[in-house]
C-alpha positions as CSV (number, residue, x, y, z in Angstrom):
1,X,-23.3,-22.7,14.0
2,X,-21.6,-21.8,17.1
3,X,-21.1,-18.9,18.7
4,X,-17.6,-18.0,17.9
5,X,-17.7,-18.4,14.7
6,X,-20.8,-16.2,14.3
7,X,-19.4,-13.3,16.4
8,X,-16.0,-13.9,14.1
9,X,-18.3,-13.2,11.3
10,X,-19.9,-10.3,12.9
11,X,-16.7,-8.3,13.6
12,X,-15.1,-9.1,10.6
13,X,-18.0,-7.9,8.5
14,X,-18.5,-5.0,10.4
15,X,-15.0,-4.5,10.3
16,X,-14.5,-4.9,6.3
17,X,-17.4,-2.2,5.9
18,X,-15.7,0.3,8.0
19,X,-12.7,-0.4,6.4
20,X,-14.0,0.1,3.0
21,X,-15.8,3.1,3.9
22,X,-12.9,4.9,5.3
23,X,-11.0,3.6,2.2
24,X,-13.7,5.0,-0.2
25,X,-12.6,8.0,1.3
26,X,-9.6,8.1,1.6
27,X,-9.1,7.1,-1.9
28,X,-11.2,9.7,-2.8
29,X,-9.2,12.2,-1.1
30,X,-6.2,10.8,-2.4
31,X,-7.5,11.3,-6.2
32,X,-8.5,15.1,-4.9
33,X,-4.7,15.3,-3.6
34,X,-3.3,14.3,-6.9
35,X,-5.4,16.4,-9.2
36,X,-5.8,19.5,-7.3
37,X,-1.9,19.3,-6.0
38,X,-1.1,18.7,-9.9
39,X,-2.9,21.9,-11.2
40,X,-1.2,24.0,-8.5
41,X,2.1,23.0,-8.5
42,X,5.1,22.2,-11.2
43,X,6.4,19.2,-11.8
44,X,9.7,20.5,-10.5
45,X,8.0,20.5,-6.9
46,X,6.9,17.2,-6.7
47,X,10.6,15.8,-7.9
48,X,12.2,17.8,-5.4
49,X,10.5,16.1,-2.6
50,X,10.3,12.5,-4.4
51,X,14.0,12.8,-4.7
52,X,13.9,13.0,-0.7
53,X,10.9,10.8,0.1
54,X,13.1,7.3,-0.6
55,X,15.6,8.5,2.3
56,X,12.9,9.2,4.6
57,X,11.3,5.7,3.6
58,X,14.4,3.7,4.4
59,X,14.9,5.3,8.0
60,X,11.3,5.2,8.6
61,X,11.9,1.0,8.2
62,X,13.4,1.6,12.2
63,X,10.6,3.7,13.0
64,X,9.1,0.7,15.8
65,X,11.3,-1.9,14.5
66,X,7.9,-4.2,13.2
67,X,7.1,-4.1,17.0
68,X,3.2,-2.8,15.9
69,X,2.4,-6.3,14.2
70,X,3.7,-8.3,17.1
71,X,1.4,-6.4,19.5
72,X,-1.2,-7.7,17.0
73,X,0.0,-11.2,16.6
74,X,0.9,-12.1,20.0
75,X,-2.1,-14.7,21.5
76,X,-1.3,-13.0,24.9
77,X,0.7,-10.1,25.6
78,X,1.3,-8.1,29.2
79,X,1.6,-4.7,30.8
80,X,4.9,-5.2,30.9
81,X,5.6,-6.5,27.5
82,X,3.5,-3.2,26.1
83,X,5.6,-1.0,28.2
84,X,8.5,-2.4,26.8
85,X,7.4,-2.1,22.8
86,X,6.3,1.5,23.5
87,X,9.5,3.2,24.9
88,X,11.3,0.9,22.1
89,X,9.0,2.4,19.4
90,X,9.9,5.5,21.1
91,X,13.3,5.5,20.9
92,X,13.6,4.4,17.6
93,X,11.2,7.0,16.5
94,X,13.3,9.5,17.8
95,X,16.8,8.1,16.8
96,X,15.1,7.7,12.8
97,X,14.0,11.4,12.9
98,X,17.9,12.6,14.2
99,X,19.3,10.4,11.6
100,X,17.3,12.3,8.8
101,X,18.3,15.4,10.3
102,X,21.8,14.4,10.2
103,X,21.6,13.3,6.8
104,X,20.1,16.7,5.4
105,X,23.4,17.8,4.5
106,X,24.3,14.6,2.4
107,X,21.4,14.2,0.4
108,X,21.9,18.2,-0.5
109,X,25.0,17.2,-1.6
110,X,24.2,14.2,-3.4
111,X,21.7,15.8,-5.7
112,X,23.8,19.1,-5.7
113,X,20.0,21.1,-4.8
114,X,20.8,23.3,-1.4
115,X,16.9,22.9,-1.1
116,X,17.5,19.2,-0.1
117,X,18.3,20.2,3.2
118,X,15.0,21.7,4.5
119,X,13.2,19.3,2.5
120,X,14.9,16.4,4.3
121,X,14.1,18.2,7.7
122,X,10.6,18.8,7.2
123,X,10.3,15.2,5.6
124,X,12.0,13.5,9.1
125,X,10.3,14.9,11.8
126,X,7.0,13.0,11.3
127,X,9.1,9.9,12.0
128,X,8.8,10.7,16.0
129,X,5.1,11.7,16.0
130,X,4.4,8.3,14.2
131,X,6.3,6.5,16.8
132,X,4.3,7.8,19.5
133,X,1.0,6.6,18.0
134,X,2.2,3.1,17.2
135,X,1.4,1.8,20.4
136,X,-2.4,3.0,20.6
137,X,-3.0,2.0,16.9
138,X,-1.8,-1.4,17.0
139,X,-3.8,-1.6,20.5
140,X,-6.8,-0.3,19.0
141,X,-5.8,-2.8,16.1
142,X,-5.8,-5.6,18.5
143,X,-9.0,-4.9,20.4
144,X,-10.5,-4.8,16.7
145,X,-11.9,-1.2,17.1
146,X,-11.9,-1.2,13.6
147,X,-14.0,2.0,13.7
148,X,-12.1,4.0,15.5
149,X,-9.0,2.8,13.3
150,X,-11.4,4.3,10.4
151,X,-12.3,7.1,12.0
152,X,-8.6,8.2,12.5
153,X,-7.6,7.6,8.7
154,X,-9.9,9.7,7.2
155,X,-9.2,12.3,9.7
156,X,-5.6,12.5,9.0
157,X,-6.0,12.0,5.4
158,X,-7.8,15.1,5.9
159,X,-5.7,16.8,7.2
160,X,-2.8,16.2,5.4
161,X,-4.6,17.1,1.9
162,X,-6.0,20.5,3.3
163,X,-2.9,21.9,4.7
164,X,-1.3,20.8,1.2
165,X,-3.7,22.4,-0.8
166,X,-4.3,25.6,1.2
167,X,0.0,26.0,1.0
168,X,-0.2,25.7,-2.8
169,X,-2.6,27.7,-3.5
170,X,-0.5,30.2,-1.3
171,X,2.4,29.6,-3.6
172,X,4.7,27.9,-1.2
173,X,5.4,25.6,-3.9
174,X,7.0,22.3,-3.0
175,X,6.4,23.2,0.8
176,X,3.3,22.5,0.5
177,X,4.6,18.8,0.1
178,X,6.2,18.7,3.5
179,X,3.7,20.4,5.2
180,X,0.7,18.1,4.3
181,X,2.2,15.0,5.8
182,X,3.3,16.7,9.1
183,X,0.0,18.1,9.2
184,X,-0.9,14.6,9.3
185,X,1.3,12.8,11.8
186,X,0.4,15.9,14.0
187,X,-3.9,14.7,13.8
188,X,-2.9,11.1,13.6
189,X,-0.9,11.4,17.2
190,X,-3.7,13.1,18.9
191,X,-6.3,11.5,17.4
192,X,-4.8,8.2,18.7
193,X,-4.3,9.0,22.2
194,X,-7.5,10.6,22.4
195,X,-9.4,7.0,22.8
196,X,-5.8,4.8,24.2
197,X,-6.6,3.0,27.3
198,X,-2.8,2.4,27.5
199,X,-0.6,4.2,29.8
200,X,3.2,3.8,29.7
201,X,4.9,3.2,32.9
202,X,9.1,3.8,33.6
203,X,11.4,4.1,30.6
204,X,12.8,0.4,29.7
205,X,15.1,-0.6,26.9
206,X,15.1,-4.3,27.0
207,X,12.6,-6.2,25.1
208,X,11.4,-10.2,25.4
209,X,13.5,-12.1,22.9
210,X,10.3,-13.3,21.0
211,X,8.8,-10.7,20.2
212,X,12.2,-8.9,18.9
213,X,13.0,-11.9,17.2
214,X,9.5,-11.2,15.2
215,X,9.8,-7.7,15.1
216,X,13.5,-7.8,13.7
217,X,12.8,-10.6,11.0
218,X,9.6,-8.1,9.9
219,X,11.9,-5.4,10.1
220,X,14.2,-7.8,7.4
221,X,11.7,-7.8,4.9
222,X,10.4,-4.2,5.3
223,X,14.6,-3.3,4.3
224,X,15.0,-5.1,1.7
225,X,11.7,-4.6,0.8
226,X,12.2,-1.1,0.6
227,X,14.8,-1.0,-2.4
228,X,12.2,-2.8,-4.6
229,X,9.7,0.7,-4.0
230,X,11.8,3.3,-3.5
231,X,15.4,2.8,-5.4
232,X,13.0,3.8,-8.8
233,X,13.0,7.3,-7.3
234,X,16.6,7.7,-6.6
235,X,18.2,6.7,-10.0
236,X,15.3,8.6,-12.1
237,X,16.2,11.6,-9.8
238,X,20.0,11.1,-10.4
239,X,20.0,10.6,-13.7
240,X,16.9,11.5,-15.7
241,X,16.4,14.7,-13.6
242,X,13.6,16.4,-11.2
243,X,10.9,16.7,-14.3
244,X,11.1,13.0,-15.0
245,X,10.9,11.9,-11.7
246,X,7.8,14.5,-11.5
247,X,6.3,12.4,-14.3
248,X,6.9,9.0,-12.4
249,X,5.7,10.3,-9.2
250,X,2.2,11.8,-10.5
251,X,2.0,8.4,-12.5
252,X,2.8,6.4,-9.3
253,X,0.5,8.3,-7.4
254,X,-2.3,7.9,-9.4
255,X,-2.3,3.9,-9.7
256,X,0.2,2.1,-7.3
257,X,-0.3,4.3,-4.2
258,X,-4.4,3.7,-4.0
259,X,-3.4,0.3,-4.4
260,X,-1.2,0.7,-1.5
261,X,-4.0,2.9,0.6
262,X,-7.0,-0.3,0.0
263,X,-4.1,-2.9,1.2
264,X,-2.7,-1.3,4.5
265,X,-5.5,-1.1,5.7
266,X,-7.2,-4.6,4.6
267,X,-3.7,-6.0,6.5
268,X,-4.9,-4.0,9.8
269,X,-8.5,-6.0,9.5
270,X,-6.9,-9.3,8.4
271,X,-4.2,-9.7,10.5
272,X,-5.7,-9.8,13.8
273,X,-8.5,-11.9,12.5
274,X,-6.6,-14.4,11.1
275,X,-4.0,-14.8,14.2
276,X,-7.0,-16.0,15.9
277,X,-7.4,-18.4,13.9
278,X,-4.3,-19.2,12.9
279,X,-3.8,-23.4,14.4
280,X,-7.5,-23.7,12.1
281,X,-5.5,-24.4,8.8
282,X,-8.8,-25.1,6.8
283,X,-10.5,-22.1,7.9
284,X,-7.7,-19.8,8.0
285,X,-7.0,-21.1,3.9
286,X,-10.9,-20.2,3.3
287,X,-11.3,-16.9,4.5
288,X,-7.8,-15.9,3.1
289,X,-9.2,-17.3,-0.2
290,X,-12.7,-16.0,-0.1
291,X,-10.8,-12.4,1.1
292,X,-8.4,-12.5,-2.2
293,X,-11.3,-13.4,-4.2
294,X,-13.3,-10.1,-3.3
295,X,-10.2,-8.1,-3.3
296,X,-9.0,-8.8,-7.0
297,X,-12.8,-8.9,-8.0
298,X,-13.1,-4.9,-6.9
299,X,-9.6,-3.6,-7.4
300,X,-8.1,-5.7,-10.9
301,X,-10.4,-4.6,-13.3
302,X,-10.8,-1.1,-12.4
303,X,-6.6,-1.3,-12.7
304,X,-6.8,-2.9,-16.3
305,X,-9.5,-0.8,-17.5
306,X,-7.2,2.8,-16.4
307,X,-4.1,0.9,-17.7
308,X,-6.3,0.3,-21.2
309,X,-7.2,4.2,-21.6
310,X,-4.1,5.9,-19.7
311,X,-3.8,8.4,-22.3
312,X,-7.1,9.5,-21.4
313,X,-7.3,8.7,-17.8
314,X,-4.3,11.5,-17.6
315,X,-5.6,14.2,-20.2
316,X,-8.8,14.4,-17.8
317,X,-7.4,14.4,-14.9
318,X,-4.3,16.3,-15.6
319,X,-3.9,18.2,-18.6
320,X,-2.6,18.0,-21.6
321,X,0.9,19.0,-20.4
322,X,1.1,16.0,-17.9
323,X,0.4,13.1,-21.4
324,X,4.2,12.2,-20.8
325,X,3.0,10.4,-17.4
326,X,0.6,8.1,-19.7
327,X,3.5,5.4,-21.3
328,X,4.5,5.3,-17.6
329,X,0.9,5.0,-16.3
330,X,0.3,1.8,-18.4
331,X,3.4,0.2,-17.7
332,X,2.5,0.7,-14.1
333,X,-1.5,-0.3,-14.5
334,X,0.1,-3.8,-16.0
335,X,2.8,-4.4,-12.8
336,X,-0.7,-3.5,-10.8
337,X,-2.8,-6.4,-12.6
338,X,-1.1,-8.6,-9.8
339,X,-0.1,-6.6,-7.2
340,X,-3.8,-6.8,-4.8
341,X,-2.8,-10.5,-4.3
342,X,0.6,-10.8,-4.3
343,X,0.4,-7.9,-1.7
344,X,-1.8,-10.0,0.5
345,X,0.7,-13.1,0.8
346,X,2.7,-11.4,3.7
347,X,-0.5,-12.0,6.0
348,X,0.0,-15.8,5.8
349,X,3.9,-15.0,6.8
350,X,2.7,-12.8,9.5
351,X,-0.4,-14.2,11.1
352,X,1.6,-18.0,11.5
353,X,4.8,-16.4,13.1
354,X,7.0,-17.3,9.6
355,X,8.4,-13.4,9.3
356,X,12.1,-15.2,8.4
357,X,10.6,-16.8,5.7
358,X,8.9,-13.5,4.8
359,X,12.4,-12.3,5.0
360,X,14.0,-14.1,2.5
361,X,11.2,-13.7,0.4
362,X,11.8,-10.4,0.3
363,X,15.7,-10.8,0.0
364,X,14.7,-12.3,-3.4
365,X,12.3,-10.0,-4.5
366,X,14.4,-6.8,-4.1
367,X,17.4,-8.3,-5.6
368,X,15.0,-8.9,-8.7
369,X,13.6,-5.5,-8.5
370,X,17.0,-3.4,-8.5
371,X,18.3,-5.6,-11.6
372,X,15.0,-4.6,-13.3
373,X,15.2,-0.8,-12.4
374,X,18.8,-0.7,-13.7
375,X,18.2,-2.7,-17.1
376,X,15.2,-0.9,-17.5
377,X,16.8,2.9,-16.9
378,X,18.5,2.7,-20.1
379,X,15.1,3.9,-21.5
380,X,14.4,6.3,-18.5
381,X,11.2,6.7,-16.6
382,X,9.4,4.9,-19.2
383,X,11.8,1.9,-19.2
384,X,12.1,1.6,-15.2
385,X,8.0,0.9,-15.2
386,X,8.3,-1.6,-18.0
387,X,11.2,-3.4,-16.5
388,X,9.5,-3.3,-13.1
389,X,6.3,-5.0,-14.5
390,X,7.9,-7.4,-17.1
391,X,10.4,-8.9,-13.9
392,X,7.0,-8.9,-11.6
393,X,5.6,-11.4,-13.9
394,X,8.5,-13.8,-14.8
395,X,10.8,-13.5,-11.7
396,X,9.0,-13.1,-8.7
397,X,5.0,-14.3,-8.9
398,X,5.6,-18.1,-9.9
399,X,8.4,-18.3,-7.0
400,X,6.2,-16.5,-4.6
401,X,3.5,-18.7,-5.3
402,X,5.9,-21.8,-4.6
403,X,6.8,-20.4,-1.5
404,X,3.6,-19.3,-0.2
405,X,2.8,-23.6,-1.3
406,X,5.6,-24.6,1.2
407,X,4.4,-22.4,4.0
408,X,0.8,-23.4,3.8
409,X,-2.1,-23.7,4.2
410,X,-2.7,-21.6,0.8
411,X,-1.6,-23.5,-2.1
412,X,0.4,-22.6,-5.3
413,X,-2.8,-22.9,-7.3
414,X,-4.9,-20.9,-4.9
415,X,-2.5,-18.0,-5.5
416,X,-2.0,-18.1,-9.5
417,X,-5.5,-19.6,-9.7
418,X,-6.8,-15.9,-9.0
419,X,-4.0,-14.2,-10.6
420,X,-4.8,-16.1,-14.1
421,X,-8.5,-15.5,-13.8
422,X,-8.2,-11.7,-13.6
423,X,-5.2,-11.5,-16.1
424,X,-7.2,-13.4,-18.5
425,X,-10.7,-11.3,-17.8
426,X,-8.3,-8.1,-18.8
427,X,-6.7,-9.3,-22.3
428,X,-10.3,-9.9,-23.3
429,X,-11.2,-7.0,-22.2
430,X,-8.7,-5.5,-24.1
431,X,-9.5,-7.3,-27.2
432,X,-12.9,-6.4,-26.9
433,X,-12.3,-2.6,-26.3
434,X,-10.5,-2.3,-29.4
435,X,-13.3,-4.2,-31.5
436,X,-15.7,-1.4,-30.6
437,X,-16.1,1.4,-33.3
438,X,-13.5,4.1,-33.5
439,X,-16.4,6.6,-33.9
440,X,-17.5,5.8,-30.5
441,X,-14.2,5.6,-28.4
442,X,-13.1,8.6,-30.3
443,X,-15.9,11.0,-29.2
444,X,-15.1,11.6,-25.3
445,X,-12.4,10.6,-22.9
446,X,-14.9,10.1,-20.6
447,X,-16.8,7.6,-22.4
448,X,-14.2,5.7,-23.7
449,X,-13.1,5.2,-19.7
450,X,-16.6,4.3,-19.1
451,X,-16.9,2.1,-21.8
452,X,-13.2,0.4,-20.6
453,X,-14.6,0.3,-16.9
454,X,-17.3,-1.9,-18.1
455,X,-16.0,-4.1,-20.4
456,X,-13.4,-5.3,-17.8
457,X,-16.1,-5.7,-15.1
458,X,-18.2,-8.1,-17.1
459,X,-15.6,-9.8,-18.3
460,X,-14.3,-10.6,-14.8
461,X,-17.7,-11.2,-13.3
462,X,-18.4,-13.6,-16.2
463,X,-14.9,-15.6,-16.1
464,X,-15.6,-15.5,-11.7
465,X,-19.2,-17.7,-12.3
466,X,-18.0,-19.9,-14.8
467,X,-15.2,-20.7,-12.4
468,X,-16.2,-23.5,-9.4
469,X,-13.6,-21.5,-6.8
470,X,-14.7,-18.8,-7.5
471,X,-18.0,-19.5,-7.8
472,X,-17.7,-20.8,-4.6
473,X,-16.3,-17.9,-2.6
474,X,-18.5,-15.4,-3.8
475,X,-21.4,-17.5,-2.8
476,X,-19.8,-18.4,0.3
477,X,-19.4,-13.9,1.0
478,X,-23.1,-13.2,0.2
479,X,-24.0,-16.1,2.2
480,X,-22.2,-14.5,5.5
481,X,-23.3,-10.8,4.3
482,X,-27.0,-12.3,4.2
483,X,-27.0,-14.2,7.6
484,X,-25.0,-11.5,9.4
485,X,-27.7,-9.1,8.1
486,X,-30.7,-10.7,9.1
């Protein structure tokens, strides 16, 4: 074995464990933030500030204008060319947050609340701090100091979830919202410049063309993007009212967002690693493959066996007063089935400079998304997570998968491949689950979660052996976990 390929394996084992043990945490402080934030405040509260949190989202897409990943990318990149992505960053950061404040007014307006307008304040200014630290982060990124990187999430998830908790529990209601993310941004900036080895030098507002050209295609897919997760808030908010959207948000909290926490920062580890290896098709396909393997192996039947027992996933968590967010929790555990992989198909689009194909991708998958929202909002919050997962499955993973084909080196087959084994592993999971004795699923909440958890697991450990490919990547992990042990 040469050396290169052995320190690749190194890093990115190293790398993966800090990531997952930052993500452990984070997760777990996630689950903390949802439970403890949902016995202190009202459902009212968190619909007020989900009402606002799609606004922020869609100016937050300018934030650095997807100049972070092209720091990242880039096989070589200057002083100069940093300078320039950092006051750029800047600026937009700075320009996003005075749009929100300009804005504050409107959304008030628009959902006839006065509240709106402090909300929205609060809500924006974080958009300037995050600016600042995206050029140490993506840095830090790039240099792999995947520790560091860890270090800083879990202190800022920290953060956030004390100064939330310690405002609710002195009753500043949905203030308590706002505060915990600023609290955030604020530990997140300083934490990152703390360790930066980069200095900025004079103010510039020009940028190479490359790199914008990259940034500004990224930024594409992260707009239209956008509609497909946030416009769910704004029409439940307009038209099914603040408790409903309450209901949605705890429910989308509780699955989709984790799912969103374990993949951000997977994409920070993966990215740079596979840019460096991105003219090695066949090894760049492998690792992507044995990656996506792992990932769906953890996260897909943990998702189906929650989705299984959401009536009593919520009733121990929540509270009996929160069961409306179950009907919605399942339809969202079922859109989540696929979502670890498909998630993962923008670091092929990334890490081979093909962000206009990424693009249009994401052109299409919008468009798909808002025709689902609006069909299914006949039926409110309920109906908006059922269209949302029904239109995953029959509109957007088969032509994903085709495109993914086209761009290469991953094949349409790798992609639905892992998607059918998982999908399968659940429904017999499923079928198995409700084989099992009334008497005994009946008895606790907690054991029939357990029993859910496990049923799923062997399933999907049984279905991955009996498979060749998958067979063949897990053999091919333990083999580079052993040797990079010893």
């Amino acid at each position: 074995m040469s050396a290169e390929p052995l320190q690749f394996g190194r890093v990115a084992l190293r790398g993966g464990l800090l990531t997952v043990i930052a993500q452990g945490i984070k997760i777990v402080v996630q689950f903390l933030s949802v439970i403890v934030l949902a016995r202190l405040l009202i459902p009212e509260d968190f619909g007020l500030v989900a009402s606002v949190s799609p606004i922020v989202a869609f100016v937050a897409l300018f934030q650095n204008l997807g100049l972070q990943q092209a720091v990242v990318q880039r096989k070589e990149i200057s002083q100069r060319q940093l300078n320039q992505v950092f006051w750029m960053s800047a600026f937009a950061g700075l320009a996003s947050t005075a749009v929100v404040v300009a804005l504050s007014p409107v959304v008030a307006s628009y959902y006839g609340d006065a509240r709106m307008v402090g909300i929205t304040i609060g809500a924006g200014l974080p958009l300037f701090l995050g600016s600042l630290a995206a050029m140490p982060l993506s840095l830090m990124n790039r240099h792999l100091q995947f520790g560091q990187l860890a270090i800083n999430d879990v202190v800022t998830a920290i953060a956030g979830f004390a100064t939330a908790a310690v405002a609710a529990y002195a009753g500043m209601g949905y203030w308590s919202l706002v505060l915990g993310p600023a609290a955030s941004a604020v530990v997140g900036l300083l934490a990152a410049w703390r360790v930066a080895r980069f200095r900025p030098d004079k103010p510039v507002l020009k940028i190479d063309r490359d790199i914008m050209s990259f940034g500004a295609n990224l930024t594409g897919f992260n707009l239209v993007n956008f509609f497909s997760r946030n416009l769910d808030n704004i029409l439940i908010g307009k038209f099914s009212g603040a408790v409903e959207l309450g209901y949605y948000d705890r429910a989308y909290k509780l699955l989709l967002f984790p799912l969103q926490n374990i993949n951000q920062p997977l994409t920070r580890l993966m990215i740079p690693l596979l840019s460096r290896i991105q003219d090695d098709k066949k090894r760049f396909r492998d690792i992507y493959m044995q990656t996506n393997w792992v990932l769906a192996a953890v996260t897909v039947p943990a998702i189906a066996a929650l989705t299984l027992t959401s009536e009593q996933v919520v009733g121990i968590l929540f509270g009996d007063r929160w069961l409306p967010v179950a009907p919605i929790f399942a339809w969202l555990g079922i859109a989540g089935l696929i979502q670890p992989i498909s998630s993962t198909t923008g670091w092929i689009f990334i890490c081979q400079d093909r962000t206009k194909t990424m693009f249009r991708w994401g052109i299409y998958s919008s468009i798909t998304t808002v025709v689902a929202f609006i069909v299914g909002l006949h039926w409110g919050a309920v109906g908006v997570a059922a269209a949302y997962a029904i239109s995953g499955y029959v509109l957007r993973v088969p032509v994903l998968a085709v495109l993914v084909h086209r761009v290469g080196p991953v094949t349409a087959m790798d992609v639905l491949l892992v998607q059918g084994l998982f999908i399968v592993s659940a429904l017999l999971a499923w079928l198995a689950y409700w084989w099992l004795p009334l008497s005994l699923i009946a008895r606790s909440d907690f054991l029939a979660v357990i029993l859910a958890v496990v049923l799923n697991y062997a399933f999907a450990f049984v279905l991955m052996l009996l498979l060749p490919q998958s067979r063949s990547a897990l053999s091919a992990i333990w083999s580079k976990v052993a040797s990079n042990i010893r």
